[in-house]
C-alpha positions in Angstrom: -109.3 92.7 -159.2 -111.0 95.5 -157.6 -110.3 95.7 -153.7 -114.4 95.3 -153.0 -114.1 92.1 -155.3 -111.1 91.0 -153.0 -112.8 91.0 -150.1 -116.3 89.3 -151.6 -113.6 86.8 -152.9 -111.9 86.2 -149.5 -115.4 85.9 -147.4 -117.1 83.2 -150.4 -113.4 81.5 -149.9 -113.3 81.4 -146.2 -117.2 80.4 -145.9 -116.3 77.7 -148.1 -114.0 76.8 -146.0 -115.9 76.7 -143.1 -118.2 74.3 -144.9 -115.8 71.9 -146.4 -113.7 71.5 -143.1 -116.5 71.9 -140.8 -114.7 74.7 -138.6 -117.3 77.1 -136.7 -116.8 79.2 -133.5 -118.6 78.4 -130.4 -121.7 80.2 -129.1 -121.3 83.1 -126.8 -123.8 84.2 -124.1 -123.6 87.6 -123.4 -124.3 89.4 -119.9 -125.1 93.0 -119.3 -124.0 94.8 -116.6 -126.5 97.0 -114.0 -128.8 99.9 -114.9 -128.2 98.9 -118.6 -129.6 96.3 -120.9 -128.5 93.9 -124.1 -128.7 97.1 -126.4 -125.4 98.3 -124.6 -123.9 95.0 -125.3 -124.4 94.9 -129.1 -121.5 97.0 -129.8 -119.1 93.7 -128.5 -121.7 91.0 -129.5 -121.1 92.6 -133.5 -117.9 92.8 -133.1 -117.4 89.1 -131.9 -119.8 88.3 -134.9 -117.2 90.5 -137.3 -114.3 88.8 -136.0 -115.5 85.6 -135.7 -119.0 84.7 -138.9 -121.5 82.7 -137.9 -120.8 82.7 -133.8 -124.1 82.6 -132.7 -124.5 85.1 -130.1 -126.9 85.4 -127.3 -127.2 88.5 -125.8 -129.9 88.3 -122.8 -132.4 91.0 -122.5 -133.5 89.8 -118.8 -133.0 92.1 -115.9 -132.2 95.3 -117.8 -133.0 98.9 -116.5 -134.0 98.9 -112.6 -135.0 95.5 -112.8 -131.3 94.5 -112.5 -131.3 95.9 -109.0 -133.1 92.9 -108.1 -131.4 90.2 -105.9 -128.6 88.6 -107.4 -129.7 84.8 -106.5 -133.1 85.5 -108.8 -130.9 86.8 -111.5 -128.5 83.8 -111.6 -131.6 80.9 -111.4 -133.2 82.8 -114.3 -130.6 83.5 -116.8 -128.9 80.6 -115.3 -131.5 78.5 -117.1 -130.9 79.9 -120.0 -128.0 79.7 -120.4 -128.1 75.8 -119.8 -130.8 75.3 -122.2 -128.5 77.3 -124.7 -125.9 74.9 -123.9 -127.9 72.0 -124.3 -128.5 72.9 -127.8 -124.8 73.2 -128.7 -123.3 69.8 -126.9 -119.6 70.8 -128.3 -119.8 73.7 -125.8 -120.6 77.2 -125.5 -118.5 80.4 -124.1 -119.8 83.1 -121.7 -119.1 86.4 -121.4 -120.2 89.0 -118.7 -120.1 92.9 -118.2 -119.4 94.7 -114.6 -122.2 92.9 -112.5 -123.0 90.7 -115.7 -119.4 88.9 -114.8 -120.4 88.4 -111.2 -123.6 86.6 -112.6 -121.5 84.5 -115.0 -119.8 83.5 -112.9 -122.5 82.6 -110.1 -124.5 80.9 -112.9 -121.3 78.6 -113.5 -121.0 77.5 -110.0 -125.2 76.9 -109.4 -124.9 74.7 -112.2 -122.0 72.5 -112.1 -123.5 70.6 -114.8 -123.0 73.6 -117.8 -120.8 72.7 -120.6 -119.1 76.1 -120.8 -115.3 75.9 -122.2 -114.3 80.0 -121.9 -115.6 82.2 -119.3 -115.0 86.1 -119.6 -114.8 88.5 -117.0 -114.9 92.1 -118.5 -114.2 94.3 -115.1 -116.3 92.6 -112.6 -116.5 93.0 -108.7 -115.8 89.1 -108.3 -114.4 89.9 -105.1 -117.3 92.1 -103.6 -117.8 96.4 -103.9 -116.6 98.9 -101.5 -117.0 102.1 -104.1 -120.0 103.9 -104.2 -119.8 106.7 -107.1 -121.9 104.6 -109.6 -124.8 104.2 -106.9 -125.5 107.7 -106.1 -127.4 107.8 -109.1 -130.1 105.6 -107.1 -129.0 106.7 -103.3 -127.2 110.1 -103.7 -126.6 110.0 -100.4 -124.8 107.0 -99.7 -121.6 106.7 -98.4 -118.8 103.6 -98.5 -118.7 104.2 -94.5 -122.5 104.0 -93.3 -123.4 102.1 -96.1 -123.4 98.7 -94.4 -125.9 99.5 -92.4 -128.2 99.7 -95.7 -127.0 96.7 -97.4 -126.6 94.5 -94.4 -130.3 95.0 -94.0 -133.3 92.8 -94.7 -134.0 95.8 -97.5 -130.3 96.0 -98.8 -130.1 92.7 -99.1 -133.7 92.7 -102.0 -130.5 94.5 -104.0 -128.3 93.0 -105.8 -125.9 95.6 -105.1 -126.6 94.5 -101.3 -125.4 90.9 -102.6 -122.1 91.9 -103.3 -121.5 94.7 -101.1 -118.1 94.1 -98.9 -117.2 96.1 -96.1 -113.9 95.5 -95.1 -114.2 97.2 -91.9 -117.4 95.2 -91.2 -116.3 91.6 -91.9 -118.7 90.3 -89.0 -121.9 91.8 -90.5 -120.8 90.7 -94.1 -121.1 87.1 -92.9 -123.9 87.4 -91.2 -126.6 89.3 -93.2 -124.8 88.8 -96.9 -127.0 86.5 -98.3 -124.9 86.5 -102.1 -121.4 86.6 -101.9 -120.0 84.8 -99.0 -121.6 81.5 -100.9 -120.5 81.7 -104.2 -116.7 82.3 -102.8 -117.2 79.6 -100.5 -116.3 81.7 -97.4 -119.6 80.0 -95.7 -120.1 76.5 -96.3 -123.5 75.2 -97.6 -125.2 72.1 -99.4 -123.3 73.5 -102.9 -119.8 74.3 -102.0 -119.1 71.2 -103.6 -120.3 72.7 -106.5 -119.5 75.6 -106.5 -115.9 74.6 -106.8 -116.6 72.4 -109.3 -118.6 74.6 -112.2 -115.3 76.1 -112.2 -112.6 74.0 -112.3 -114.2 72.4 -115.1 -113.4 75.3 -117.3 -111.1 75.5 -119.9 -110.5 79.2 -119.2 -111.0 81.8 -117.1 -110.4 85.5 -118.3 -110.3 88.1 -115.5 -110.1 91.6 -117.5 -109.7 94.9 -114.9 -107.2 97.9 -115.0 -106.6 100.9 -112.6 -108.7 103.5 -114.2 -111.8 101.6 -114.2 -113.5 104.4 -111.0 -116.2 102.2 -110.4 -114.9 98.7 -109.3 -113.4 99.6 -106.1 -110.9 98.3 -105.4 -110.4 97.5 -108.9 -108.3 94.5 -108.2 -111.6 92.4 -107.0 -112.2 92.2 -111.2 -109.1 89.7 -110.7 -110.5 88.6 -106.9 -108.1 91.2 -105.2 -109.9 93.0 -102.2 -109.1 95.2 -99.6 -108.3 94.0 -96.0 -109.2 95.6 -92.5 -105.7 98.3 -92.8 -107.4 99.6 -96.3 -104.4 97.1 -98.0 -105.2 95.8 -101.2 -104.5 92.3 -101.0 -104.4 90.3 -104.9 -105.6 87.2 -105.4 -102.9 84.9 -104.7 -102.6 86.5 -101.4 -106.1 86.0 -100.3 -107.2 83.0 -98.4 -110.0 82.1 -101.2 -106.7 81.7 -103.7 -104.4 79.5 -100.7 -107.1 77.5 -99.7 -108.8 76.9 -103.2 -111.8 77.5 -101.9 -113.9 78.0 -105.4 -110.9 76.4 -107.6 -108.8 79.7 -108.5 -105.9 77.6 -107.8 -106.2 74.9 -109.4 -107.4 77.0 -112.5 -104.3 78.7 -112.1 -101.7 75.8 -111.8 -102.9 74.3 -114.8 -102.8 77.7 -116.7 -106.4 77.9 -117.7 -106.6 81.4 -115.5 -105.4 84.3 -116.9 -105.2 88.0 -115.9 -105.5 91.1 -118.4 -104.8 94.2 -115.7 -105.2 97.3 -118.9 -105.0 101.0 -117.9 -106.8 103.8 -119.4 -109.8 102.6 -119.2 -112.7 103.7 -117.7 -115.6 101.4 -116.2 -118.2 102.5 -118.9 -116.2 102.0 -121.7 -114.8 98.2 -121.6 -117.4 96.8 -123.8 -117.3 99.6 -126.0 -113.0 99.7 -127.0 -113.2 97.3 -129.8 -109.1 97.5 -129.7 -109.3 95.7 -126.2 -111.9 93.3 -127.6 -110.1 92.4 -130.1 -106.9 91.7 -128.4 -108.2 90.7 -125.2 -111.0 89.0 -125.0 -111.8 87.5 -129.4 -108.4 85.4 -129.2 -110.2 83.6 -126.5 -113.0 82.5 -128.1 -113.1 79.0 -130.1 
């Protein structure tokens, strides 16, 4: 038999299969990350697809170009409903998977609604724990500093960015609580009517997959794609350390002791090409999806 028969063979076997035993892969929602769109996330979304026939993906097109600039609470209650609605049309469950500021989304969406049925949630070097870098926004504000840009972000105007949502100045703590308007809720570091919540839409998961490495030169540090953050002395502190760990403020903990969170720290990588290295999709981030 010819090797092109083979594999024609194999796939009319394993789709058999499929249909005789009823196995099928889970949905996956997709996330982009800023500045870019769903084009740049079809590369992974085939690949899952390759890996994985007949995973329905869905790979949002909302908020692409500079319209993902725009605050990060309009983004979550928008594609937040989507992906709700997606999940409402697959009752076994769904998985979700979220690029650079796409994963901060994700994971936002999760905790706004607590009601989701997502199983596997993928975080593909995300600034979870906030941004204090600012090479990748000079593009947009080339002459913005980490040191004086607080006094941007912590604005009225900063905070109509979604970059201003998840901006943390370490040296700044007191203006971070007081004008951030994004982050300091979904961790749980100021209480409101959803903290309740909040911890909840995550401890409900069956996984959570935090994917960063050292020579990402974007997320900075890069330790907050696994909820590491700097302190007041400049120290990267990881997540275990950090009070939103200890005190199990959004469920990292309790994710954690019953080993549904999982850490993938891979060097030689750099920010813009995590969706892109099908090696570290396939190893990292396809075994995870049902």
């Amino acid at each position: 038999m010819k090797s092109s028969q083979k594999v024609l063979f194999l796939n009319i076997f394993y789709l058999i299969f499929i249909n005789i035993n009823g196995l099928s892969y889970r949905p996956v929602v997709v996330i982009h990350g800023v500045l870019t769109g769903s084009l740049s996330m079809e590369e992974i979304s085939n690949r899952i697809k390759e890996a994985h026939p007949g995973t329905q993906i869905f790979n949002t097109p909302r908020y692409a170009g500079w319209s993902s600039l725009e605050p990060m609470w309009r983004q979550v209650e928008e594609i937040g409903q989507d992906v709700i609605s997606i999940g409402a049309a697959f009752p076994e469950g769904i998985n979700l998977l979220g690029y650079s500021q796409g994963g901060l989304i994700a994971r936002a969406i999760l905790q706004r609604f607590p009601e989701h049925n997502v199983r596997t949630f993928i975080s593909l070097s995300s600034p979870q724990a906030g941004q204090y870098g600012t090479k990748f926004l000079r593009l947009f504000f080339p002459d913005l500093v980490c040191e004086t840009a607080y006094e941007l972000f912590y604005s009225r105007v900063g905070q109509h960015t979604s970059v201003g949502n998840y901006w943390n100045d370490p040296y700044h703590q007191d203006l971070y609580f007081k004008y951030n308007q994004f982050l300091p809720y979904v961790n749980n570091e100021k209480k409101s009517s959803n903290t309740t919540g909040f911890k909840e839409g995550l401890t409900k998961l069956r996984q959570m997959i935090l994917i960063g490495g050292p020579d990402d030169g974007v997320i900075t540090p890069w330790q907050s794609s696994q909820f590491g953050f700097f302190d007041s002395n400049s120290t990267v502190v990881e997540m275990r350390d950090r009070a939103i760990y200890q005190t199990d403020a959004i469920g990292l903990k309790t994710l954690d002791k019953a080993k549904k969170l999982i850490t993938y720290t891979i060097p030689g990588v750099p920010h813009i090409a995590w969706h892109l290295n099908m090696t570290l999709v396939d190893r990292y981030i396809i075994p995870h999806l049902d």
